[in-house]
C-alpha positions as CSV (number, residue, x, y, z in Angstrom):
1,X,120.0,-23.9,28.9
2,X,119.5,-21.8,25.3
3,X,115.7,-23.9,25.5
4,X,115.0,-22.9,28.9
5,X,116.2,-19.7,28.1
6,X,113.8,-19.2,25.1
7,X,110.8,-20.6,26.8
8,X,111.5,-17.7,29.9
9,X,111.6,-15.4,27.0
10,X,108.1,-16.4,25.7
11,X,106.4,-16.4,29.2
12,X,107.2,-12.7,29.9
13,X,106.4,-11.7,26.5
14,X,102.8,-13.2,27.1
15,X,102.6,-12.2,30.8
16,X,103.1,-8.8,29.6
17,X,100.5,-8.8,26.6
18,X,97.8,-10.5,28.6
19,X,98.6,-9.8,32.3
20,X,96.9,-11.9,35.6
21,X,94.6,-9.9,37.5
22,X,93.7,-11.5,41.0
23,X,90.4,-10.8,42.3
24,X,90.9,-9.4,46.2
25,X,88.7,-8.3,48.9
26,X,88.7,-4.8,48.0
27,X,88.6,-5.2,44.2
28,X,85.8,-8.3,43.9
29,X,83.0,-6.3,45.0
30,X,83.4,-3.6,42.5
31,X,83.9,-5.9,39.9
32,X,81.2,-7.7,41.1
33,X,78.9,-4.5,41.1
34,X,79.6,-4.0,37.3
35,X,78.8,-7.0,35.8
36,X,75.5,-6.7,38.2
37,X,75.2,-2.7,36.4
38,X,75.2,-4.2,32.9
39,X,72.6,-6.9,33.3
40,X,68.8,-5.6,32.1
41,X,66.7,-5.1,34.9
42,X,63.2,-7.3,35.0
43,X,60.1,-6.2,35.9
44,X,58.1,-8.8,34.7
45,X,58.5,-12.5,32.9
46,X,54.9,-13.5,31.1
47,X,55.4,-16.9,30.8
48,X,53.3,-18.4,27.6
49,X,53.6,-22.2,26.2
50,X,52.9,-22.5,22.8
51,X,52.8,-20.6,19.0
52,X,50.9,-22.0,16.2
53,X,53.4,-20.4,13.7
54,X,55.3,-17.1,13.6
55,X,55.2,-14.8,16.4
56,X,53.1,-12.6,14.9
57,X,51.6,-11.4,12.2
58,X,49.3,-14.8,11.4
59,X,46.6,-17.3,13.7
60,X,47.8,-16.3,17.2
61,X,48.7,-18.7,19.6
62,X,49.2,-17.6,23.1
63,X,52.5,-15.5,22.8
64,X,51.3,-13.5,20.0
65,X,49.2,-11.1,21.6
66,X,51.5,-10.5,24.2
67,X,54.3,-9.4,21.3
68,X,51.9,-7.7,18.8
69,X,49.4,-5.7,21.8
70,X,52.5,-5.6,24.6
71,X,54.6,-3.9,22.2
72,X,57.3,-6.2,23.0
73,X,59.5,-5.1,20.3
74,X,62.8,-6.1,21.9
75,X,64.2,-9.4,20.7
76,X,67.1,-11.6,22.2
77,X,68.1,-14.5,20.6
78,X,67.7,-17.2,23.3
79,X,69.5,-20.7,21.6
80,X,68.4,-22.7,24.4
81,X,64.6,-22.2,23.7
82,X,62.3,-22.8,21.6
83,X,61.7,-18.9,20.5
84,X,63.9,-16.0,21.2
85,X,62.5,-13.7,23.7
86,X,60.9,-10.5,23.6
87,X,61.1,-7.5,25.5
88,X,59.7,-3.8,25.8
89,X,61.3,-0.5,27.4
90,X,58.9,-1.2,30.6
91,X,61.1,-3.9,31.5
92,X,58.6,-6.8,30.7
93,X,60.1,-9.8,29.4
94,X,57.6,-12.5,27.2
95,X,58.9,-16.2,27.3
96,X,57.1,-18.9,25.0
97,X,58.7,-22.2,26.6
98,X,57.2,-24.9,24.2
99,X,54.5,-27.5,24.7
100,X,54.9,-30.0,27.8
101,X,56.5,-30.2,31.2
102,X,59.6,-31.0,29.9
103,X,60.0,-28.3,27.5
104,X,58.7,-25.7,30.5
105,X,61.4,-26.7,32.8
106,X,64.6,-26.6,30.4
107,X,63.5,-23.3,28.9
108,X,62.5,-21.6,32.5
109,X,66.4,-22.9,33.3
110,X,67.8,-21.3,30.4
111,X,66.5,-18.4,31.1
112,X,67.3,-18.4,34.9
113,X,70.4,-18.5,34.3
114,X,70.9,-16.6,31.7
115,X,73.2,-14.1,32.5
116,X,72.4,-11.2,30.8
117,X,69.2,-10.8,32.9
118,X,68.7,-9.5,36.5
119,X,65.5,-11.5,37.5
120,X,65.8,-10.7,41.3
121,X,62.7,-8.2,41.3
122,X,60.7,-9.7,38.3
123,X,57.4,-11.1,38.7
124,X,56.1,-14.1,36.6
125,X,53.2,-14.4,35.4
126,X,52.0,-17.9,33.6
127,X,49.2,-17.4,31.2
128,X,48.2,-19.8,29.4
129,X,44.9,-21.9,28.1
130,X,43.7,-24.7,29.8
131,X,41.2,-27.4,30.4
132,X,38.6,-26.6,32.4
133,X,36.3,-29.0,35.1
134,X,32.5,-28.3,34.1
135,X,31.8,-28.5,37.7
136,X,33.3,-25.3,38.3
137,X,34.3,-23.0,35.4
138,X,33.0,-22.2,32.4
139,X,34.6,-21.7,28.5
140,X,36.4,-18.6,28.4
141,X,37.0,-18.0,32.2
142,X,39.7,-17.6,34.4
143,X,41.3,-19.1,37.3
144,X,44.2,-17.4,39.4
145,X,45.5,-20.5,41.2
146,X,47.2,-21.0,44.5
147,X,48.4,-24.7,44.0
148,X,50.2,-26.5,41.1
149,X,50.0,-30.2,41.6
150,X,52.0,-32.5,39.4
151,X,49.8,-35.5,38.1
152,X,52.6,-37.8,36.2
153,X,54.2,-39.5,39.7
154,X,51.4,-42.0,39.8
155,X,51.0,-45.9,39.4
156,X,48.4,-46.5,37.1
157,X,46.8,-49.6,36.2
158,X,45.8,-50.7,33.1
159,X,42.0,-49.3,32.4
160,X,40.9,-53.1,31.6
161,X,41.8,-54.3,35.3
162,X,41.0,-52.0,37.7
163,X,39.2,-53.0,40.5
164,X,35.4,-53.2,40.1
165,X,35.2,-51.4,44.0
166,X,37.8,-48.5,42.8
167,X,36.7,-45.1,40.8
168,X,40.0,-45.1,39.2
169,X,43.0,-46.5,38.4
170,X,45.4,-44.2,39.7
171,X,47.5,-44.6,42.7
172,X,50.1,-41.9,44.5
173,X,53.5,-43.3,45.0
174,X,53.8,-45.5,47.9
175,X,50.1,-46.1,48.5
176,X,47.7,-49.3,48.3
177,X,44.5,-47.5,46.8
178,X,43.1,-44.3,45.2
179,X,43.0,-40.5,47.1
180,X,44.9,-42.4,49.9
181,X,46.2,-39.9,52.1
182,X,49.8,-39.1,52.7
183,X,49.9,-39.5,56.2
184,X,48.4,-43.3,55.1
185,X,51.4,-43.6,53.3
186,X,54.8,-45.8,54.1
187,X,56.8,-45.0,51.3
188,X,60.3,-44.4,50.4
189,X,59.4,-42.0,47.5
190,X,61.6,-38.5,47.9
191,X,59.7,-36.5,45.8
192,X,59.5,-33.0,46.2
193,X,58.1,-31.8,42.8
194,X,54.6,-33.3,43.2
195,X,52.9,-30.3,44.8
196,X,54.0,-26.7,44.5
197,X,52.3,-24.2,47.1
198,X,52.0,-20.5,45.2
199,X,51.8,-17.2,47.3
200,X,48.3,-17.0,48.2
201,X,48.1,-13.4,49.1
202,X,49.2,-12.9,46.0
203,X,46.8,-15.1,43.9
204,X,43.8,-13.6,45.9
205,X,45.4,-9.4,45.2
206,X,45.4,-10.7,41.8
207,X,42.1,-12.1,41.9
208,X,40.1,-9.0,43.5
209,X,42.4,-6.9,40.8
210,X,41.2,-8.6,38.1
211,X,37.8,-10.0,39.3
212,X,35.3,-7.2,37.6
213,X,37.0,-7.0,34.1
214,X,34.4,-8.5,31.5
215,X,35.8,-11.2,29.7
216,X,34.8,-11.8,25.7
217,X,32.6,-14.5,24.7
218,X,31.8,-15.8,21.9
219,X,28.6,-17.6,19.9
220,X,31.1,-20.9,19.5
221,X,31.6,-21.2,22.9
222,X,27.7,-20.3,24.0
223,X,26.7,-22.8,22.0
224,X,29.2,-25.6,23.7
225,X,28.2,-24.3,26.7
226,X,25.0,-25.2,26.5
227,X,25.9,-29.1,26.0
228,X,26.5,-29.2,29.2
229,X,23.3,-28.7,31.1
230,X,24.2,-30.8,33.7
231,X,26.6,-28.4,35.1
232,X,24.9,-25.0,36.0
233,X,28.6,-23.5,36.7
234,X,29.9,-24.6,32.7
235,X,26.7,-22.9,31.2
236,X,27.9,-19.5,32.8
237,X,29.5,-16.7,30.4
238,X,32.9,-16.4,31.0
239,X,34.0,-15.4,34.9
240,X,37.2,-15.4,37.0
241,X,37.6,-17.0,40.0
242,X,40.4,-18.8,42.1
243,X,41.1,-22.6,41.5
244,X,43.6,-24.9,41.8
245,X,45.5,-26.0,38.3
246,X,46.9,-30.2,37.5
247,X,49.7,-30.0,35.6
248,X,50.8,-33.7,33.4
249,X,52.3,-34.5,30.3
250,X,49.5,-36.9,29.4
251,X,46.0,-35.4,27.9
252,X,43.5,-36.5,30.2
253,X,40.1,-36.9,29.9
254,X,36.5,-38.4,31.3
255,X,34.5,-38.3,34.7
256,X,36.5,-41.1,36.0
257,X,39.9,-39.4,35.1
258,X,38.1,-35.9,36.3
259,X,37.0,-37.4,39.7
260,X,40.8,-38.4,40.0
261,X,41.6,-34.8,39.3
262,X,39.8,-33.6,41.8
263,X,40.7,-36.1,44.7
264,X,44.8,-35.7,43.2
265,X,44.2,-31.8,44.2
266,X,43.0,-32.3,47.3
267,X,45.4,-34.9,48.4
268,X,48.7,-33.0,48.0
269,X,47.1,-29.5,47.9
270,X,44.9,-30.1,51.3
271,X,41.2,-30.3,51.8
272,X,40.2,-26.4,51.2
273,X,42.0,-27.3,47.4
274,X,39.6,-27.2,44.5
275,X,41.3,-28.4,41.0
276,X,39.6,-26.1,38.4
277,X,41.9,-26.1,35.4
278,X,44.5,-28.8,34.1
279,X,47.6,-28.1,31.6
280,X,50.6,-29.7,30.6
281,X,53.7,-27.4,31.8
282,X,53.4,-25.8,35.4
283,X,54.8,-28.2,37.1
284,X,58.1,-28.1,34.9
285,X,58.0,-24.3,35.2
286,X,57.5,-24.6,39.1
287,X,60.5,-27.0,39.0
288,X,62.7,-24.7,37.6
289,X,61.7,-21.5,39.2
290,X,62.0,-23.1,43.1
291,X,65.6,-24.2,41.7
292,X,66.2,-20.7,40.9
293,X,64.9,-19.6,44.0
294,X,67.1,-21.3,45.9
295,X,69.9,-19.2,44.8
296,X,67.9,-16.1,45.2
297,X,67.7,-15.6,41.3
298,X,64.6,-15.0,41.3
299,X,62.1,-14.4,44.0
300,X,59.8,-16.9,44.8
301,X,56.7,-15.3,46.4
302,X,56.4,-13.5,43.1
303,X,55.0,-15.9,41.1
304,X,51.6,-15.8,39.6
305,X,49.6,-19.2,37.7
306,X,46.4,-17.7,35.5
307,X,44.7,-20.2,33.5
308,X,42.1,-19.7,30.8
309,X,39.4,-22.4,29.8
310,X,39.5,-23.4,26.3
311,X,38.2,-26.7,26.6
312,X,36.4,-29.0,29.3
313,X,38.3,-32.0,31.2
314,X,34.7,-34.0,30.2
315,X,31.9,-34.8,28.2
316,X,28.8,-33.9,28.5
317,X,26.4,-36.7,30.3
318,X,24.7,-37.4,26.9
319,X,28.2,-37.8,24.7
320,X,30.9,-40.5,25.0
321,X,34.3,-39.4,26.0
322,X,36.0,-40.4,22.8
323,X,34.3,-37.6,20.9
324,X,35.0,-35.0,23.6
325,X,38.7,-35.7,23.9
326,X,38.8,-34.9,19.8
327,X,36.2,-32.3,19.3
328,X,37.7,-29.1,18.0
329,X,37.6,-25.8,20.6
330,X,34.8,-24.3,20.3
331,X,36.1,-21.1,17.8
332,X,39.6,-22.3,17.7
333,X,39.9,-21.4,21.5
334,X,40.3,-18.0,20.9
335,X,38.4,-16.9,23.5
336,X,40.6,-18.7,26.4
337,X,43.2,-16.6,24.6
338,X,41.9,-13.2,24.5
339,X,40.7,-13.8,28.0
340,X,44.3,-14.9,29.0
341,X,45.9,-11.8,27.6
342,X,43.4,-9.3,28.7
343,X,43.6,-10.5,32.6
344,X,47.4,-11.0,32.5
345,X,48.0,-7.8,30.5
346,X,46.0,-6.2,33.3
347,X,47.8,-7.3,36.2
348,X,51.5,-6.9,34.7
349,X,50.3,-3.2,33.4
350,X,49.5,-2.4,37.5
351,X,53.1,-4.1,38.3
352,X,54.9,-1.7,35.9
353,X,52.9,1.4,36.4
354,X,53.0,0.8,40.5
355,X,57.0,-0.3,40.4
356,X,58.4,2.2,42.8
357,X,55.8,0.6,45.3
358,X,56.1,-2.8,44.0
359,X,59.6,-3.6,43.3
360,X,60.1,-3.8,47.0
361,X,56.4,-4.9,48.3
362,X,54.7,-7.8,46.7
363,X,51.4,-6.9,46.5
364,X,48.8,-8.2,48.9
365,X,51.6,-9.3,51.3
């Protein structure tokens, strides 16, 4: 009884130094409400991929510029990424998730659900450099792009036996040949990361935003250019447009692989589709953000895809593919770059300064 006694003893000292507190109907909201007060509002996420070194103050990758020209002078440690993030009194928020779809779709997690963030209002913005088809775009240009299609969840068949009758080896899941179309398909693939539709209305506002703003070039990328006289759209000087973006882990490259591209697009993106750029994280940073979505962390019809041409997705006619694949960018890509920061810098800048308008209206919608 003395034991019993003693451990009754212990129980109200400790009930009275760290007392219960049960959440009811009246009292959970207002809790609720001030954990919701205390988070930092977002107006904006620009999403970047990669650093060469430090984030600033040496050879600028693409999340330099955005921290050195965006004044992003804010830093929060962020242990579950790859660099802590960075943040300005304007309520934008820089990212720089790390090379390659895996990468993009952990660190876009982390910071979903991170809670010291409200991300219910904030736009995201991806820009980031990409490879470019000389059919279309140009060095230096940009593409605001309505479609992400994944291009991993593929069979492909060893390069040495492919069919003499097929373009490609490259299959979708479930099918008997190339560019087969879904609806040819009897499959028991559930996939539903292959093909991630962006808010148009969006993408096009951006576009006519953004459209008119001259983008730098460069003698470097001139001079590439002009390897490719095939292509009357890769010799332009640097433009924006609207086009589709491939996203895969593996660095493609060649007409074969580029036809591929292009029929990939149009396959799970639909006719009208045009792939235009290809990089190697969107479809991990789609992943995670339609997760998010899903619990209404972040808002979905928000999201903007720019992509900047740094290289081209083949060689000229006259050149074998193995020395395009490994040819330097032309001046380090630092045109793509610039380009990306000048066109994304632009659009966020309208976001913030037009907040009372946008925070509730997405633009174009």
């Amino acid at each position: 009884m003395c034991k019993n006694f003693g451990l009754l003893i212990t129980l109200l000292i400790l009930t009275h130094a760290f007392p219960l507190t049960y959440a009811t109907s009246a009292t959970a909201p207002a809790t609720q409400t001030k954990i919701e007060s205390e988070k930092i509002a977002v107006k904006a996420v620009v999403v970047t991929m990669f650093e060469y070194g430090k984030i600033t103050g040496d050879k600028p990758g693409e999340f330099q510029f955005w921290v050195e020209r965006g004044k992003l002078d804010i830093e929060h440690e962020f242990p579950l990424g790859e660099y802590p993030l960075r943040m300005n009194k304007e309520g934008v928020l820089a990212i720089c998730l790390g090379g390659g779809i895996a990468n993009a779709t952990a660190s876009i997690m982390a910071l979903g659900l991170d809670p010291r963030f409200d991300l219910s209002k904030a736009y995201w913005l991806v820009a980031g450099i990409a490879g470019g088809d000389p059919e279309d775009i140009s060095l230096g240009s940009a593409a605001w792009a309505s479609h992400v299609v994944d291009g991993d969840l593929v069979y492909e068949i060893d390069a040495r036996e492919i069919p003499s009758q097929w373009p490609y080896g490259l299959i979708p899941l479930g099918a008997k040949k190339p560019a087969q179309t879904p609806e040819d398909i009897y499959t028991g693939w559930t996939l539903d990361t292959v093909s991630f539709q962006l808010n148009s209305d969006l993408a096009k506002w951006a576009y006519k935003a953004t459209k008119d703003i001259t983008l730098p070039d460069s003698p470097g990328i001139k001079k590439y250019r002009a390897l490719f006289s095939s292509y009357p759209n890769a010799q332009k000087p640097p433009f924006i447009t609207l086009g589709e973006t491939l996203s895969s882990s593996t660095y493609w490259h060649g007409k074969h692989m580029n036809q591929w591209a292009n029929d990939w697009v149009k396959l799970y993106a639909g006719k009208d589709a045009n792939f235009m750029t290809t990089n190697m994280e969107d479809s991990g940073t789609l992943t995670a953000l339609s997760r998010l979505a899903r619990q209404n962390i972040i808002d979905y019809k928000r999201i903007m895809i720019l992509r900047t041409v740094s290289n081209y997705s083949m060689a000229p006619k006259d050149k074998p593919t193995s020395w395009s694949v490994t040819a330097p960018y032309a001046d380090e890509g630092r045109p793509a770059l610039e380009t990306a920061y000048t066109i994304g810098s632009s659009i966020i800048k309208k976001i913030v300064t037009n907040w009372n308008t946008y925070q509730s209206e997405v633009p174009g919608n």
